[in-house]
C-alpha positions as CSV (number, residue, x, y, z in Angstrom):
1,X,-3.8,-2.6,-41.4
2,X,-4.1,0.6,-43.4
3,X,-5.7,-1.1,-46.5
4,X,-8.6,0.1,-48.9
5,X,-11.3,-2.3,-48.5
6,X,-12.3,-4.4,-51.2
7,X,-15.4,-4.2,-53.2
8,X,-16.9,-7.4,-55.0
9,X,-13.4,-7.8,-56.7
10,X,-11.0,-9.6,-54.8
11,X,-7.7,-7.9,-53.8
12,X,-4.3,-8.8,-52.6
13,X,-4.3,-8.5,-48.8
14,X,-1.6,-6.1,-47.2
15,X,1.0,-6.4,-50.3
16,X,4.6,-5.8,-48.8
17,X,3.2,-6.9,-45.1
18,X,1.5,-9.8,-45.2
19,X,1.1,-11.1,-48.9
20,X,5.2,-11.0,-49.7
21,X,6.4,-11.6,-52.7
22,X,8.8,-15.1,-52.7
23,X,6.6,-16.0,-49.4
24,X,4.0,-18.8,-48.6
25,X,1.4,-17.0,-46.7
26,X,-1.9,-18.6,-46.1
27,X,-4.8,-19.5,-43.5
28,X,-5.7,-16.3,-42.5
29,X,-7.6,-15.0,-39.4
30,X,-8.9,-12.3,-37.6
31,X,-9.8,-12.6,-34.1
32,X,-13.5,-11.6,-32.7
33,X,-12.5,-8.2,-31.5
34,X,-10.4,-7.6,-34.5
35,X,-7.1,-6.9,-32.7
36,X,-5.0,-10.4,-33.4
37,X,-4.2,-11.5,-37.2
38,X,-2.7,-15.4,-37.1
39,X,-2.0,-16.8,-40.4
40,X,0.1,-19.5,-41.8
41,X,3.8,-18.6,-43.3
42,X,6.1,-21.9,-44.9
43,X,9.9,-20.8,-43.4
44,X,12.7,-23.6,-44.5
45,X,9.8,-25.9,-46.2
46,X,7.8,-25.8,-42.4
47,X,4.6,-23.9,-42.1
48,X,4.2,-22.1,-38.5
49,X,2.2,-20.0,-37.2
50,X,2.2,-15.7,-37.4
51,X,0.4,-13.1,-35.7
52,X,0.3,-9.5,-35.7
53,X,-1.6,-7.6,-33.2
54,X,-2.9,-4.6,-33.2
55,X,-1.7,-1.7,-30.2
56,X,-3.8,-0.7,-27.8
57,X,-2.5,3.0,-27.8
58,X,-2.5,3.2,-31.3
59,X,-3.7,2.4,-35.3
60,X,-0.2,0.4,-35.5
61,X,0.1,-3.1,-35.7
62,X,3.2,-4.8,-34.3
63,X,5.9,-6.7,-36.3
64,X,4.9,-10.3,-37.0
65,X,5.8,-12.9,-33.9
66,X,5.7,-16.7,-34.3
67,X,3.5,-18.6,-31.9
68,X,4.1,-22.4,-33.3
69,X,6.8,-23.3,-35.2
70,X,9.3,-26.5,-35.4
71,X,12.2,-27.8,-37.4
72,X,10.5,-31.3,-37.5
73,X,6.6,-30.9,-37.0
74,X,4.3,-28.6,-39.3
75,X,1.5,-25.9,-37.7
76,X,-0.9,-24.2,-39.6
77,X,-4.7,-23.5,-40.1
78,X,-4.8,-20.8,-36.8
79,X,-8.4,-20.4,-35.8
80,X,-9.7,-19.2,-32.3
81,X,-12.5,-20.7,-29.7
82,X,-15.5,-18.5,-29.7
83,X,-14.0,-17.5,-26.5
84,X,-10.6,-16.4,-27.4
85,X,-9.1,-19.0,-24.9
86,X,-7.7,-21.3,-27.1
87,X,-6.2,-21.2,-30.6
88,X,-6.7,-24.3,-32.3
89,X,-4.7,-25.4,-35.6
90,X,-3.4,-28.1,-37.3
91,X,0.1,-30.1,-37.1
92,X,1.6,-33.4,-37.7
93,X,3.7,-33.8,-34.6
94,X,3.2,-36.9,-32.5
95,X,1.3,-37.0,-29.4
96,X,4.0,-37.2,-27.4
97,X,5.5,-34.0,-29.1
98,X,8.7,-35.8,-29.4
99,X,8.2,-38.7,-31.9
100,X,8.2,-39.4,-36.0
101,X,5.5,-37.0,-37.3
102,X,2.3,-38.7,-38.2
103,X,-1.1,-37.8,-39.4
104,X,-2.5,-33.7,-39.2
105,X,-4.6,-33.7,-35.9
106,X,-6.3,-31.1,-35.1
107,X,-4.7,-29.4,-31.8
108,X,-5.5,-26.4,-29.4
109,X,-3.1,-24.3,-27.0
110,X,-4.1,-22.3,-24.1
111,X,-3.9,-18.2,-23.2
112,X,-1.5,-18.0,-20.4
113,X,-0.9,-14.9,-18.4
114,X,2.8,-15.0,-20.3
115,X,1.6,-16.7,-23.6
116,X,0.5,-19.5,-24.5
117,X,0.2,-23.2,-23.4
118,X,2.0,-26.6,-24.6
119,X,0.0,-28.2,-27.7
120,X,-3.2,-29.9,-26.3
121,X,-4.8,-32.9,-28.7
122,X,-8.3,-32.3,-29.4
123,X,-9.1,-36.0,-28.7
124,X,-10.6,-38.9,-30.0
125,X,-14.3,-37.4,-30.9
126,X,-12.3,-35.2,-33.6
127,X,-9.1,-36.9,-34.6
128,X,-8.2,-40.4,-36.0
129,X,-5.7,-42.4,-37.4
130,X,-6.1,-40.2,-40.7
131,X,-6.1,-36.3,-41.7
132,X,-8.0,-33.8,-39.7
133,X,-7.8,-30.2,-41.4
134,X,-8.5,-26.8,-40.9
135,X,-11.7,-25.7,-38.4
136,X,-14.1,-23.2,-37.3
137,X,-16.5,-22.5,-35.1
138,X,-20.2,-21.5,-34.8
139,X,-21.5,-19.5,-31.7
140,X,-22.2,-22.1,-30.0
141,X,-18.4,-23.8,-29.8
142,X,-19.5,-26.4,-32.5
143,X,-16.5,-27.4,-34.7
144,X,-17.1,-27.7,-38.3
145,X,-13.5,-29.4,-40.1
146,X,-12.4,-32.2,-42.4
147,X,-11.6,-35.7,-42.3
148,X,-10.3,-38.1,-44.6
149,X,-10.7,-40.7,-41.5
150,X,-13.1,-42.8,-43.4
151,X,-10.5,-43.6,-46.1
152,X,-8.1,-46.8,-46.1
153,X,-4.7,-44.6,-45.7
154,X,-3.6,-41.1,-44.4
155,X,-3.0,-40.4,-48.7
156,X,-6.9,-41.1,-49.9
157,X,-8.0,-37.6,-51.1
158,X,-11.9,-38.2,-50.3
159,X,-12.1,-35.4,-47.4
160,X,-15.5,-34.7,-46.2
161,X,-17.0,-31.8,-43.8
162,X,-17.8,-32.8,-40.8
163,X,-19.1,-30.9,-37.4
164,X,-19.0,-31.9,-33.4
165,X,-21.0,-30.3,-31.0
166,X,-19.3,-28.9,-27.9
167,X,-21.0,-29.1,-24.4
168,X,-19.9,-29.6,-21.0
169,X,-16.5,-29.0,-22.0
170,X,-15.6,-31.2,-24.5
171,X,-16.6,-32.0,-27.9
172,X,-18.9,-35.1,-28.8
173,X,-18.0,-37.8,-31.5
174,X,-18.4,-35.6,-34.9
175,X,-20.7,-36.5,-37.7
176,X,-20.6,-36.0,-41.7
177,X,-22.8,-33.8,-43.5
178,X,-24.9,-35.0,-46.2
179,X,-24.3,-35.2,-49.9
180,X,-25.2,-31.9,-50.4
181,X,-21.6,-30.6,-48.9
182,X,-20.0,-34.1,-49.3
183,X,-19.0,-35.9,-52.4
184,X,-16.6,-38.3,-53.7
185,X,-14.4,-35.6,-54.2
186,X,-12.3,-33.1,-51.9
187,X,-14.4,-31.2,-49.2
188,X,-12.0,-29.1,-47.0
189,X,-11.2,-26.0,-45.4
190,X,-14.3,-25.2,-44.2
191,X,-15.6,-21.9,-42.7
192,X,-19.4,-22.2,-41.3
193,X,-20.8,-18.9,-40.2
194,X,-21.2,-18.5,-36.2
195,X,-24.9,-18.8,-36.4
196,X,-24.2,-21.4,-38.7
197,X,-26.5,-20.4,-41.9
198,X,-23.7,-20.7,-44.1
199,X,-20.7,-23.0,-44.9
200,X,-18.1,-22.2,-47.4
201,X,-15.3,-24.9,-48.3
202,X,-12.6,-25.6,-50.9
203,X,-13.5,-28.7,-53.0
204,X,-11.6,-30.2,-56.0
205,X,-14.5,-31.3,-58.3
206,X,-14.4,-31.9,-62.1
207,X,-17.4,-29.1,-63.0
208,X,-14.6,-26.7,-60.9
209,X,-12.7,-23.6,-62.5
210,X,-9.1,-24.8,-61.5
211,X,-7.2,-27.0,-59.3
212,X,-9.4,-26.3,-56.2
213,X,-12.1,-23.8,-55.7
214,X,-14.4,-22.3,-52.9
215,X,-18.4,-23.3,-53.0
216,X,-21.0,-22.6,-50.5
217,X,-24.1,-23.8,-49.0
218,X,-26.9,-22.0,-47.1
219,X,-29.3,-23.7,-44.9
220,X,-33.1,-23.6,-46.1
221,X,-35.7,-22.8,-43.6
222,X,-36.2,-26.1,-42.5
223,X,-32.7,-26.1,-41.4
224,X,-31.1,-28.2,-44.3
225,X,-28.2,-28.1,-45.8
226,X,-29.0,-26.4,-49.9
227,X,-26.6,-28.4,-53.0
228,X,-23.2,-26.7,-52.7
229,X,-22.8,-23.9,-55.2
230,X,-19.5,-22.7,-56.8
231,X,-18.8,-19.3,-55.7
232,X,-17.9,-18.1,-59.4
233,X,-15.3,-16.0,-60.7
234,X,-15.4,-13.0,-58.4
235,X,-12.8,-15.6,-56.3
236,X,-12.3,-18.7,-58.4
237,X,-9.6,-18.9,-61.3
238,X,-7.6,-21.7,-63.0
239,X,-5.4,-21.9,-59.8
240,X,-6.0,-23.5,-56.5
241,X,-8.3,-21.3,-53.5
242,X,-8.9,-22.7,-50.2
243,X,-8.8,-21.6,-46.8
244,X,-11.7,-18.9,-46.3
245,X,-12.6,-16.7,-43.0
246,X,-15.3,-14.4,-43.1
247,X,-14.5,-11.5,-40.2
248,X,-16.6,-11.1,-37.5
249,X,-18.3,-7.6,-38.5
250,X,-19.0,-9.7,-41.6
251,X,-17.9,-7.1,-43.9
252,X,-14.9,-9.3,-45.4
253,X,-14.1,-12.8,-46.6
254,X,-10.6,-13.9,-46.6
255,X,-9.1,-16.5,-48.3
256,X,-5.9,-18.2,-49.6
257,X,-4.5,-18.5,-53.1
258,X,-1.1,-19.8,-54.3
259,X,1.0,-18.7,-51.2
260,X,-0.9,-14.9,-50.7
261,X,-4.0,-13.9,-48.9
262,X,-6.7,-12.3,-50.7
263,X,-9.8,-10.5,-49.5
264,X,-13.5,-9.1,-51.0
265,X,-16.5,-7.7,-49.8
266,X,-18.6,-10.6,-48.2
267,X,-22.0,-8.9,-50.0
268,X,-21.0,-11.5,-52.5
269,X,-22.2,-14.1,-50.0
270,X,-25.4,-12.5,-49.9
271,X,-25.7,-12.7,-54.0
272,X,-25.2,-16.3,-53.8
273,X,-28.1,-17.1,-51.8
């Protein structure tokens, strides 16, 4: 999009384009081949869904379009199948697309030779009666995400990280990660790395550096998830970060602070380990 690339100090992504002043932008995303940009923008108190894409004649990118959007229901948290078949995200809106809102599931539509499907539940082996929030995906199709479906009520705050494996076309029932992700606290918005040596995740802990920050945890070599470490200062401040991507080339990480969309040079992953 014409920027200068970050180094190990996180910038302000695309200021005047996509990071607007008086705007609510978050949940950003590159797709795979680095021609689609989804992210989240809040219009009349509703989040939907953005995308810019990227000509193929050209450096230009086109004008913002929204793909989800709703008077009544909220979509946000865009993220693509490894496949680039179906853009999954999260909403509120009841099953039957026509009822009260309920609890964030997490849902998927379909490429279409004009577009894109109708809004498609991700089923019982991801969502409950509670919160799902915000996914990605490893090589493989295995969903990482969060769930607060353990809780008593929709409201408890105790999210945890939790991953399903995808085979034969459908996901199987999801599992937690252990305590060295999970704690009593808020684990969300995760990002796992597509050969899944990595996780990063906002989590509201007391030892944090403000209202919500990004940690990360790299597998050992016995395959097991490491204690979660705060990422530090290069991204965390007294204000509230979630929502991390890492693009594909794995030059960048993305991620969301206070209604803008920042970016940095992902050697700082490599620091952490």
């Amino acid at each position: 999009m014409g920027q200068e690339p970050p180094g190990r100090e996180a910038k302000l992504f695309a200021p005047g384009v996509v990071s607007q002043e008086g705007r609510y932008e978050y949940g950003s995303y590159f797709s795979n081949n680095g021609k689609e940009f989804y992210y989240a923008v809040i219009v009349n108190g509703k989040p939907q869904i953005w995308v810019s894409r990227l000509e193929d004649t050209s450096t230009s990118w086109t004008d913002p379009e929204v793909v989800l959007a709703s008077d009544k229901y909220e979509y946000n948290d865009p993220f693509l199948s490894p496949d680039g078949k179906r853009l999954f995200f999260i909403s509120d809106r009841a099953l039957d697309g026509q009822g009260d809102k309920k609890d964030f599931d997490i849902w998927y539509v379909e490429r279409k030779d004009n577009g894109w499907s109708e809004p498609i539940s991700s089923g019982p082996a991801i969502n409950t009666d509670k919160n799902e929030y915000y996914m990605s995906f490893t090589t493989d199709g295995t969903m990482y995400f969060s769930s607060n479906g353990e809780g008593e009520s929709p409201a408890n705050k105790n999210y945890n990280i939790r991953f399903a494996k995808f085979s034969g076309g459908q996901f199987h029932p999801s599992q937690k990660l252990g305590d060295s992700v999970n704690s009593e606290y808020y684990e969300a918005d995760v990002f796992v790395s597509p050969d899944e040596q990595y996780v990063i995740f906002c989590a509201e802990r007391p030892d944090g550096m403000g209202q919500g920050d990004l940690y990360i945890s790299f597998k050992d070599e016995q395959g097991q998830w490491q204690k979660a470490k705060n990422m530090g200062k290069a991204i965390n401040t007294d204000k509230y970060e979630f929502c991390p991507f890492v693009s594909s080339d794995g030059k960048y990480l993305f991620f969301s602070r206070d209604g803008d969309v920042f970016w940095i040079s992902a050697e700082l992953i490599h620091t952490l380990n």
